[in-house]
Structure formats: C-alpha cells, structure tokens
C-alpha positions as CSV (number, residue, x, y, z in Angstrom):
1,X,-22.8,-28.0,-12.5
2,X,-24.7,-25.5,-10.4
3,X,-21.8,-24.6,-8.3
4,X,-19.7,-24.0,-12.0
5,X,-22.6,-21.8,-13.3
6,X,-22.7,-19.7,-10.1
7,X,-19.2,-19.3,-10.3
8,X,-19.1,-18.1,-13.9
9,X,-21.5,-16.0,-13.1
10,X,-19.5,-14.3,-10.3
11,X,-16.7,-13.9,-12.3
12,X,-18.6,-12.0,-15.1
13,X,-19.9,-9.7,-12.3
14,X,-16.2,-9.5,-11.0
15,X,-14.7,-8.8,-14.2
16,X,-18.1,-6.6,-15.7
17,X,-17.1,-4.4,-11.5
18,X,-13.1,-3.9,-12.7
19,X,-13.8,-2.8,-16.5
20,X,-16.4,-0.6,-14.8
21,X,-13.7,0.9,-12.5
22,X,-11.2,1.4,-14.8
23,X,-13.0,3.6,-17.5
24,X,-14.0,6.0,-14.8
25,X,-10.9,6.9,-13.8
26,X,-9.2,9.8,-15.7
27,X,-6.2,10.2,-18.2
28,X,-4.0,11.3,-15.5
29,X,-4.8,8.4,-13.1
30,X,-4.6,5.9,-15.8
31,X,-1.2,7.3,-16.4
32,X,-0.3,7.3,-13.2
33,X,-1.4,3.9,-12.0
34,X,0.9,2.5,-15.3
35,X,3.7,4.9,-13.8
36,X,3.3,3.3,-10.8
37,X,3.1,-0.2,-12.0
38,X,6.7,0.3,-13.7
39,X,8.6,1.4,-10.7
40,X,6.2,-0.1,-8.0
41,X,8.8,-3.5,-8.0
42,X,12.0,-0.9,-7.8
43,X,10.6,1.2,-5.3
44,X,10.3,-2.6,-3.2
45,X,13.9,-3.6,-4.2
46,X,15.1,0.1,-2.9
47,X,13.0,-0.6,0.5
48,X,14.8,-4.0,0.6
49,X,18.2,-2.4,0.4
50,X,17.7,0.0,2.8
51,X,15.9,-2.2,5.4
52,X,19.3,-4.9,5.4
53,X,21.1,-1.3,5.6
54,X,19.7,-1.0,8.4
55,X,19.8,-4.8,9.6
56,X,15.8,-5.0,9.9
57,X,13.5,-7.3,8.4
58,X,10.2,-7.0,7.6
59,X,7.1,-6.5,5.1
60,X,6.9,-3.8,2.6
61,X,3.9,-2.4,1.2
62,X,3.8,0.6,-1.8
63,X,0.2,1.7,-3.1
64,X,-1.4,4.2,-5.3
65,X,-4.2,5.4,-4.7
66,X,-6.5,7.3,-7.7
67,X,-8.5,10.5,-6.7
68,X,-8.8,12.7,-3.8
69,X,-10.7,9.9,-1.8
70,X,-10.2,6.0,-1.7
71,X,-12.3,4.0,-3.5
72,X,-9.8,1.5,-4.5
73,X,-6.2,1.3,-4.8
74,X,-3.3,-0.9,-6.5
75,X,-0.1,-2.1,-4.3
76,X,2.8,-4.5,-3.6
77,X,4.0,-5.5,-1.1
78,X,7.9,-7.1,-0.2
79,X,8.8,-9.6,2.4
80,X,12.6,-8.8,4.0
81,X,13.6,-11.7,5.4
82,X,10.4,-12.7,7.2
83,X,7.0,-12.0,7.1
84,X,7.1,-12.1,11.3
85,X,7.6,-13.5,14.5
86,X,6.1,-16.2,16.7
87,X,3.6,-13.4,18.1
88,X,3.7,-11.2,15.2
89,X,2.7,-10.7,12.0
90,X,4.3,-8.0,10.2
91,X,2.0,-8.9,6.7
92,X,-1.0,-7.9,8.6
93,X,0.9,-4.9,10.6
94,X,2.1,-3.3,7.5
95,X,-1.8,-3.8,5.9
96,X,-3.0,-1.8,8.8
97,X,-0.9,0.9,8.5
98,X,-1.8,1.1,4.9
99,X,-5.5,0.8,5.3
100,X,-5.5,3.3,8.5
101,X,-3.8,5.8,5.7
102,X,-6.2,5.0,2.9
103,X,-9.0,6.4,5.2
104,X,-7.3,9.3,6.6
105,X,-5.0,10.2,3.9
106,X,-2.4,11.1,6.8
107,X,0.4,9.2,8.0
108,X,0.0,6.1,10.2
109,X,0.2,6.7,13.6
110,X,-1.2,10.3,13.7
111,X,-3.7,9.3,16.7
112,X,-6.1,12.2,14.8
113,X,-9.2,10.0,15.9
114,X,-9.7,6.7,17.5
115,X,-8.6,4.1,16.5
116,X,-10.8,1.4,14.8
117,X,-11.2,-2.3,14.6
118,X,-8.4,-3.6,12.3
119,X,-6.3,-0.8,13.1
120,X,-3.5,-0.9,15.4
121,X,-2.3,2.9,15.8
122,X,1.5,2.3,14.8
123,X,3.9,4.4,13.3
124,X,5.4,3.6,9.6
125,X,3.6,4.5,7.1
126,X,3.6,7.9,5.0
127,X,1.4,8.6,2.3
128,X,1.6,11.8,-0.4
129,X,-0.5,13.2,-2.3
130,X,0.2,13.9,-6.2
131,X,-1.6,15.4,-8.9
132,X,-4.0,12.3,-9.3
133,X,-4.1,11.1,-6.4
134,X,-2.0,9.6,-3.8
135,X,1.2,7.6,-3.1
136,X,1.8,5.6,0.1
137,X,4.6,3.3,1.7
138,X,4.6,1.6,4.7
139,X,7.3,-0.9,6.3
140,X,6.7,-3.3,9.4
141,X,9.2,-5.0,11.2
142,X,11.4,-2.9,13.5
143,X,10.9,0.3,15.6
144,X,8.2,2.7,14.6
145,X,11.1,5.3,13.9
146,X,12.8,2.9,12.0
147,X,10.0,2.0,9.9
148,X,9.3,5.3,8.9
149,X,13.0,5.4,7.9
150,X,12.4,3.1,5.4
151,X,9.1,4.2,4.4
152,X,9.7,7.8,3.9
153,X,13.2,7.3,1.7
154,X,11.0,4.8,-0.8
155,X,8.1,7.2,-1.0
156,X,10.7,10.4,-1.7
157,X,11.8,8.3,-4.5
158,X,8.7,6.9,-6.0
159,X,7.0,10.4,-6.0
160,X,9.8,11.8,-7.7
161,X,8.8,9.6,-10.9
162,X,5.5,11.0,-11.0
C-alpha cells in the first residue's frame, strides 16, 4: 500500500511539473509545438523515403525545441529498417546527436568545444532556429555525409510549415 501511495504521489508531482511547463510557454510556442505535432509523423515518413532512396537504414529523430535555450523539448523518432548493428546502436547514436545540439544549438559534429560524456562528436544532425524556438533532425545509420543528407532535406521541409 505504501509503495501505491508513493507512487501516486509521484505522479501528482509529475503531472502538477508538465501543467507547470506548459502554461509558461507562450502563444507562439504553444502554436508551434501543435504545428509540430501534426507534421512531426510526415516529416519521419519523408526521412524514411529518402533514407531507402538512398539504400541506408537507420534511426530518425525530429524535435522542437521552445525558446532561445533548452529547457525541454518534444520529439519522434523513426526506425528504418533497424535500430543497429551487433556493435552499434543507432537509437542511442541518433539521441546523442540530438542532445549534443539541444546544448549547443549548432549542428552535430561542429567540434566547437569538447566533447562530453554521452556525446560522441558525429556528424548528422542539423538544427534551425524559428521564430519560437528551434527545429532539429538528426539520422544515424550510414556515413556522417549521408546522414546529414537525410537530415538536412526533412528539416528544409519541416521548417517550411512553420
């Protein structure tokens, strides 16, 4: 019974923390996080067309990203064909090119600092920054080059609905 109540508890506190988020983010962020929401799953379907384009396989990752600094963000994220090899996975790979963005608001890769624990340096991901905040992509699976293919021609898109 005690473990029930702490865990009611913890999700009043969770739930209590996300309505607390929400209403401090502006008009044009809420509109833009619903903008994002409805072409977030077609901006995935146009990164899966181009990756079997291209004959590459992978994970796919779109985020937005309220404000001119991260405090939190709301993303999904595509598997093409796998989600990795035997020594590699490209879930986790495709996370730390997003986070490495979320921190420096440049594309993954840049080597503008060192690079910290959880981070692994690697090309393809792009972010951009709109009016209310900022857009990112990021695909994991191939080349560096060719991840940034990917990533760049679903980003063009998706910032072109906003």
């Amino acid at each position: 019974m005690r473990t029930l109540r702490t865990l009611l508890a913890l999700t009043m506190v969770s739930i209590f923390t996300l309505n607390t988020n929400a209403q401090t983010m502006t008009k044009d962020q809420k509109k833009s996080e619903k903008t994002f929401i409805k072409y977030a799953d077609e901006a995935l379907k146009l990164m899966t067309q181009e990756a079997l384009k291209m004959d590459i396989k992978g994970v796919g990752i779109v985020c937005y990203i309220p404000g001119n600094e991260t405090k939190s963000w709301i993303s999904k994220m595509i598997v093409v064909k796998t989600t990795g090899t035997p020594k590699q996975n490209f879930i986790a790979v495709a996370h730390s090119k997003a986070a490495e963005m979320a921190e420096t608001l440049i594309n993954s890769g840049s080597n503008i600092r060192e690079i910290k624990t959880g981070e692994f340096g690697y090309i393809g991901g792009v972010i951009k920054k709109i009016d209310s905040g900022y857009l990112l992509a990021t695909f994991s699976g191939a080349t560096g080059e060719q991840d940034v293919e990917v990533a760049t021609k679903v980003l063009d898109w998706l910032v072109a609905k906003f």
